[in-house]
C-alpha distance (Angstrom), angle and dihedral (degrees) to the residues before:
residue distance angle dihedral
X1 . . .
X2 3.78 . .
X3 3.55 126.3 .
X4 3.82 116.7 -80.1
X5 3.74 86.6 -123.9
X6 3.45 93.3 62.9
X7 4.05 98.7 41.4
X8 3.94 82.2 56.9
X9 3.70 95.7 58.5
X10 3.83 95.5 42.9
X11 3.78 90.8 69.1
X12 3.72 99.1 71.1
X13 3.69 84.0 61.2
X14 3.90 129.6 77.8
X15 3.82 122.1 -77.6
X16 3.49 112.6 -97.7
X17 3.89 90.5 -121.0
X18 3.90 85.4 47.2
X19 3.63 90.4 56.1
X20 3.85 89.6 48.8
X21 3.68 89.4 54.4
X22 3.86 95.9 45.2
X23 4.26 83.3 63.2
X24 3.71 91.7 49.9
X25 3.66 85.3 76.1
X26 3.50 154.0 -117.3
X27 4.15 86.0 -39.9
X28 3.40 126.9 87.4
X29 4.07 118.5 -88.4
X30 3.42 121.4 -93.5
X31 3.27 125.2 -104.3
X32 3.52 95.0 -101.1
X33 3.41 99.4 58.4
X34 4.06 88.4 40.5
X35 4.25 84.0 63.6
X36 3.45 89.6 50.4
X37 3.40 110.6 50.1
X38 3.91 79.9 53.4
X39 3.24 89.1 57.6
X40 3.63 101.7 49.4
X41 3.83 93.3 33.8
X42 4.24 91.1 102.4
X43 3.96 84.0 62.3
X44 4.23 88.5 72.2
X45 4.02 82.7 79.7
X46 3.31 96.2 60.5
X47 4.39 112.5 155.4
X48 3.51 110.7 -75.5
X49 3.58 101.7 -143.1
X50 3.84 94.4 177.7
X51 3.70 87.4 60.2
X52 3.91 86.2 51.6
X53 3.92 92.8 48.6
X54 4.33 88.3 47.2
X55 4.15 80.8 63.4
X56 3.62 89.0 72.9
X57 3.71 139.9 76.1
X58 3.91 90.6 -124.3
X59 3.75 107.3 40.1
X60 3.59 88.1 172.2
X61 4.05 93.5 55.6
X62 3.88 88.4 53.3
X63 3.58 97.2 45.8
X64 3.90 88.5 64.4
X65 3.36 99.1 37.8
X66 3.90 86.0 53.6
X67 3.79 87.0 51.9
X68 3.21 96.3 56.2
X69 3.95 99.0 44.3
X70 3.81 85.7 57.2
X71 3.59 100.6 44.6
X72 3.72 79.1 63.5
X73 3.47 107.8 52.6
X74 3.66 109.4 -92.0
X75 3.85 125.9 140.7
X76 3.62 116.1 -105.9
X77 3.67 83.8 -145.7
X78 3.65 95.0 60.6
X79 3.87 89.6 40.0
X80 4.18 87.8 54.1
X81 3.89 85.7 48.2
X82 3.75 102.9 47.8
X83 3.93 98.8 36.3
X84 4.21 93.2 48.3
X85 3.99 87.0 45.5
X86 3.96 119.4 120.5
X87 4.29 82.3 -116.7
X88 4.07 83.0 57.5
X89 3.80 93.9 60.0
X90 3.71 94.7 40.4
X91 3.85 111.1 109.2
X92 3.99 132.6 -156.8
X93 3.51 110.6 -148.7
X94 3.64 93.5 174.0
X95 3.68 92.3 56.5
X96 3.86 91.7 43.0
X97 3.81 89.6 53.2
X98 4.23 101.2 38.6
X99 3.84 85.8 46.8
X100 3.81 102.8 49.0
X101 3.52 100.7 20.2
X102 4.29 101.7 105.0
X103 3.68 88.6 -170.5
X104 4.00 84.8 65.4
X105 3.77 89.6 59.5
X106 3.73 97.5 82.7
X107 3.89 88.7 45.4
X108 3.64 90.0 57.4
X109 3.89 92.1 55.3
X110 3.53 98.7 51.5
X111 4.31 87.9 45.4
X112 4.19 87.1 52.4
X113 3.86 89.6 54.3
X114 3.77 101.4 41.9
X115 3.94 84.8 51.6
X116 3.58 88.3 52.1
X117 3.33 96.7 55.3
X118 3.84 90.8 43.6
X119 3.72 91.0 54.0
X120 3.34 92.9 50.9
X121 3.82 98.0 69.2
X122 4.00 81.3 45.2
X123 3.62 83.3 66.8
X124 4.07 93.2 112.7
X125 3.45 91.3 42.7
X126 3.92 85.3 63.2
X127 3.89 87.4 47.9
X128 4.03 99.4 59.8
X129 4.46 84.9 42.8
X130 3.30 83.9 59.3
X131 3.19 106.3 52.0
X132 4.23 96.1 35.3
X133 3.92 75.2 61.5
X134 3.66 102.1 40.7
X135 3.81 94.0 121.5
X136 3.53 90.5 58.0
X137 4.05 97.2 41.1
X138 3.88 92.1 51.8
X139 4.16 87.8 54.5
X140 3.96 86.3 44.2
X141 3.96 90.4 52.9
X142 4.05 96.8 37.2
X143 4.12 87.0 53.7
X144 3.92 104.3 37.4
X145 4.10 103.8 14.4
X146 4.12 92.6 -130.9
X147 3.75 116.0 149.0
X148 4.06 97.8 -104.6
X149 3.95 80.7 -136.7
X150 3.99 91.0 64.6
X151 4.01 95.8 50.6
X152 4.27 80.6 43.6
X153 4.04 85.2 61.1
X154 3.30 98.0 46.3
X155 3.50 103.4 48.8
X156 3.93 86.8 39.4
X157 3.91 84.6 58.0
X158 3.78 97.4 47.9
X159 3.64 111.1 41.8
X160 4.25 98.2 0.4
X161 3.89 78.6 -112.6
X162 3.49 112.4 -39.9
X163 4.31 75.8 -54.7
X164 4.22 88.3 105.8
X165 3.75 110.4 72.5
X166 3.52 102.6 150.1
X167 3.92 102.2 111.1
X168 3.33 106.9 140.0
X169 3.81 100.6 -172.4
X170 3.64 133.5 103.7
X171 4.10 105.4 -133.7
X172 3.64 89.4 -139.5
X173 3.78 103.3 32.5
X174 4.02 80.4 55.8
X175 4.31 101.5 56.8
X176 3.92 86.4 37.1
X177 3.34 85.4 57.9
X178 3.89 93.4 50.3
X179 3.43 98.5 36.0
X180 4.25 95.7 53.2
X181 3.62 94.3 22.9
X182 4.23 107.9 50.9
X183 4.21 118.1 89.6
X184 3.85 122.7 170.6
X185 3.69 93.5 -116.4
X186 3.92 108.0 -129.5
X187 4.27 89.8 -111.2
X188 4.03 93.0 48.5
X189 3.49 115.5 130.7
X190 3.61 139.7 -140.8
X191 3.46 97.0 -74.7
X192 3.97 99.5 46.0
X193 3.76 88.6 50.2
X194 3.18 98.2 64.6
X195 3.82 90.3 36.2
X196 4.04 104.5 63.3
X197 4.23 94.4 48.2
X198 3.45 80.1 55.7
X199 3.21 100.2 49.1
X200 3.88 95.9 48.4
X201 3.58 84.8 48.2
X202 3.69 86.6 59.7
X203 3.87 96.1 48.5
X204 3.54 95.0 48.0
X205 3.94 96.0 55.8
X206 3.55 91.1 48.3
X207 3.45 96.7 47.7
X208 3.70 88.1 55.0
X209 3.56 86.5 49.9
X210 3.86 99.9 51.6
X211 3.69 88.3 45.1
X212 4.45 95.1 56.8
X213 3.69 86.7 35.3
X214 3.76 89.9 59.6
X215 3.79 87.9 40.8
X216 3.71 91.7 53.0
X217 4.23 89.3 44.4
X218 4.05 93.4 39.5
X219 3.93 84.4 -127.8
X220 4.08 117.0 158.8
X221 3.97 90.9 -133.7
X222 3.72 89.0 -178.2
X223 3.95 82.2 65.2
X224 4.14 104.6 22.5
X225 3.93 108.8 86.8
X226 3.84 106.4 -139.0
X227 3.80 103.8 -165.4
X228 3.55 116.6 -142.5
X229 3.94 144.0 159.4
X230 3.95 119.1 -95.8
X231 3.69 75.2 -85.4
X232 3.25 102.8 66.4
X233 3.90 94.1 -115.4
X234 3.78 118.4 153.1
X235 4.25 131.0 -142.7
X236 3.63 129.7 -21.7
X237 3.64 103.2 -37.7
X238 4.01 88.8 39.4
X239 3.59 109.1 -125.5
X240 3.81 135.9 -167.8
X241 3.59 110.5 -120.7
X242 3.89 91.7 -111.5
X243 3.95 95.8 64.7
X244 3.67 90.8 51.0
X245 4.01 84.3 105.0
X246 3.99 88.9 63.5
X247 3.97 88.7 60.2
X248 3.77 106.1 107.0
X249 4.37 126.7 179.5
X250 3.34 129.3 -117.5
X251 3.59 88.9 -147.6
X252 3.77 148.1 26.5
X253 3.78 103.0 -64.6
X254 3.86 129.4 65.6
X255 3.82 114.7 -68.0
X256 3.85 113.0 -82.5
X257 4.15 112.9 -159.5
X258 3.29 88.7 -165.0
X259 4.13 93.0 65.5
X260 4.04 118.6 79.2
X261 3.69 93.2 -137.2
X262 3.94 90.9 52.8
X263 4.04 95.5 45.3
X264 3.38 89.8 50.9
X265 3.73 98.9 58.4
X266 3.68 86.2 29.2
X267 4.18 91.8 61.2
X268 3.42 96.8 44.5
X269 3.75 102.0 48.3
X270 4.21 81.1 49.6
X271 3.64 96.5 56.6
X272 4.16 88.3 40.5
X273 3.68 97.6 52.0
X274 3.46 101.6 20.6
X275 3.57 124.6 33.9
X276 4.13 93.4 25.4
X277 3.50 107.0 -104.3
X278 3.71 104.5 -163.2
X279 4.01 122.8 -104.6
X280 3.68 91.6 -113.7
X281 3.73 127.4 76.3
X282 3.82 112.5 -122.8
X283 4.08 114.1 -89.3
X284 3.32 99.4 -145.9
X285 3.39 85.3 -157.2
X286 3.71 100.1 75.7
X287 3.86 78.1 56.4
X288 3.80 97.2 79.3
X289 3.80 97.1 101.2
X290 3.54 89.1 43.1
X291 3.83 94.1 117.1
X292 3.81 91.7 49.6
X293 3.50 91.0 48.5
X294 4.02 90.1 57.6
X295 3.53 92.7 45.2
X296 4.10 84.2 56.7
X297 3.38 93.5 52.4
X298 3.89 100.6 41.6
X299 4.17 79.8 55.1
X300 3.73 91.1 48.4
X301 4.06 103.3 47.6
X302 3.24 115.6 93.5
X303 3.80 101.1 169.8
X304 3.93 87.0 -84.5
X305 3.76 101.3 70.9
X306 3.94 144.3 93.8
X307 3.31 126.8 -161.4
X308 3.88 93.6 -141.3
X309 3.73 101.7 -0.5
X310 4.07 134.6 95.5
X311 4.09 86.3 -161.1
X312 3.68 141.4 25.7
X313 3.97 120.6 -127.5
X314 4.05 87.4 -84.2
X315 3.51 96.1 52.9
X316 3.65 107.3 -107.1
X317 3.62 119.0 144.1
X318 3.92 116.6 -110.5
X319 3.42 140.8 -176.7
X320 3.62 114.7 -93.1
X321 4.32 109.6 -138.4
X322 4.27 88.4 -167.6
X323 3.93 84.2 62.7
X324 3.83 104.6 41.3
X325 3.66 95.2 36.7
X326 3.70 100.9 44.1
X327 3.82 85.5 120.6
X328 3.84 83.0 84.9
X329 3.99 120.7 94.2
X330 3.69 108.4 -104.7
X331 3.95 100.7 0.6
X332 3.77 90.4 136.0
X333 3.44 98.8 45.4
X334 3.94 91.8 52.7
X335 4.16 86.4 41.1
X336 4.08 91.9 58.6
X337 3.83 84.1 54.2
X338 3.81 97.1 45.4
X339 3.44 89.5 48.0
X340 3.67 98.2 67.1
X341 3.89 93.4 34.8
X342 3.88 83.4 62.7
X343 3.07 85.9 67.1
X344 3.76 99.2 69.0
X345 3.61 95.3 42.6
X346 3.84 113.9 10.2
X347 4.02 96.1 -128.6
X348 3.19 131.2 104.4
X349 3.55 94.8 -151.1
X350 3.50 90.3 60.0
X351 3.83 99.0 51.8
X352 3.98 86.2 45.8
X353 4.38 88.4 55.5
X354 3.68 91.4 42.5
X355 4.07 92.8 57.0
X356 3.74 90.7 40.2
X357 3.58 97.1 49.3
X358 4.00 90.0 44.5
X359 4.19 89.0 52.1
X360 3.58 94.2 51.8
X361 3.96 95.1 51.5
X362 3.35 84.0 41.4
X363 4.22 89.0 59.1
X364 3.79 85.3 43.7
X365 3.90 96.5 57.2
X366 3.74 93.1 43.9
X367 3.88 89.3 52.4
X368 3.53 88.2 49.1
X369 3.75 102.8 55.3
């Protein structure tokens, strides 16, 4: 299908049937093509996407993003319908600001580690989920070989098990937001430059995301709420919209991230053949220092470090605590895991809680046997 942009032009010019007429001759057109240009005469108000793209703040933004829906398949008509909806012109603020705001940043950090700790005395809690699910955990480790305790921590972390549903977001109300609502203010620095193109980036793909996954799911998303964080993350293991093609069922019907069984199996088969999730399963073992190794690294950052990673998601260069503390027993070991955590949430705090959280539920189901 061509570009939207190019469909819009082509109706200033003649109808093709028109144009066949016009080299019949000087005559008039037969009657044939007289029946058909009645029938095709509705076609002349075809969807104006331009028009659509002038409703917004950023034309320009919508004009590519509407190039890109149609180069995939997508119905003007639906595009027309869902962009001029009353869910199109809602805005976020909250997720504008908590997403672009680099003063947040620092917030965020301090949130991730208090949670860990919290988590951590949830750590039993984790041990009876997993084994009221065991059924479903056994499958998940037979298929993707992914300590059932890992997928445990992560789904503890993001939605304390399916218990946390208070995400008050709409997944599409919040990257509409970011993608017609973010400027590089004229004072931004460094850092916030190279923050907001990423972050349209960002809203654009999963816009284009939300948009086939409806397609594929024949939802109305113009009328389907899709609750979501300020982030824009979806269900219980809190997806972006563009992973939504990694969620997999645990039974007959289509995958549902809003089921425990399904996020399970969904969150390991993301990490697995997604994010890299090394061959072999975690020995917890190798974990023992695990708390000394967090304390190193909570000594080391200084707002311009990674645990695992040369860069953060805007591209500036870090220091890398796997590389200059490789002094300590088992840095590299816990850095291959990290890695691929990152993955699923870019913070290395994050990764670090998850593997803590899965080693002491680990401790608590070997005491318990």
């Amino acid at each position: 299908m061509e570009p939207y942009s190019a469909a819009v032009s082509s109706l200033s010019k003649l109808h093709p049937v028109q144009r066949l007429a016009k080299r019949a001759g000087p005559g008039r057109p037969t009657f044939w093509m007289l029946l058909l240009l009645l029938f095709l005469a509705p076609t002349a108000g075809a969807v104006d996407l331009e028009a659509v793209a002038q409703r917004f703040d950023h034309p320009e933004r919508y004009h590519h993003l509407f190039n890109r829906l149609t180069a995939r398949g997508v119905d003007p008509a639906r595009i027309e319908a869902l962009f001029t909806s009353e869910k199109a012109a809602r805005r976020d603020k909250e997720a504008v600001r908590l997403r672009s705001d680099i003063r947040e940043i620092p917030k965020h950090k301090e949130a991730e580690r208090e949670a860990n700790k919290r988590y951590l005395y949830e750590a039993k809690v984790l041990a009876e989920h997993l084994s009221e699910f065991q059924a479903t955990y056994d499958r998940m480790e037979a298929e993707y070989g992914i300590r059932r305790e890992i997928i445990g921590a992560i789904l503890l972390k993001e939605s304390a098990l399916g218990r946390y549903n208070g995400f008050g977001h709409d997944a599409f109300v919040v990257f509409n937001s970011l993608l017609d609502g973010l400027d590089v203010p004229e004072d931004a620095g460094p850092r916030l430059e190279r923050r907001i193109p990423r972050l349209l980036q960002l809203a654009r793909e999963q816009l284009i995301a939300l948009v086939l996954f409806a397609e594929r799911r024949e939802l109305d998303l113009a009328e389907s709420p899709l609750p979501a964080s300020y982030a824009g993350a979806i269900g219980i293991p809190q997806w972006l919209p563009v992973h939504l093609d990694y969620a997999v069922s645990a039974g007959d019907g289509p995958p549902d991230l809003s089921r425990l069984e399904d996020a399970i199996l969904s969150a390991a088969n993301l990490i697995r053949n997604k994010f890299g999730w090394p061959d072999a399963m975690v020995d917890f073992r190798r974990l023992a220092n695990l708390p000394e190794i967090i304390e190193a690294w909570h000594a080391f950052d200084d707002g311009n470090a990674s645990f695992a990673h040369s860069r953060n998601a805007d591209g500036q260069e870090l220091r890398r605590f796997d590389r200059a503390r490789s002094d300590l027993p088992n840095v590299g070991y816990v850095g291959r895991y990290v890695r691929a955590l990152m993955g699923y949430n870019y913070s290395s705090d994050y990764a670090l809680g998850v593997l803590r959280i899965a080693r002491r539920t680990h401790q608590i189901r070997e005491n318990s046997s």
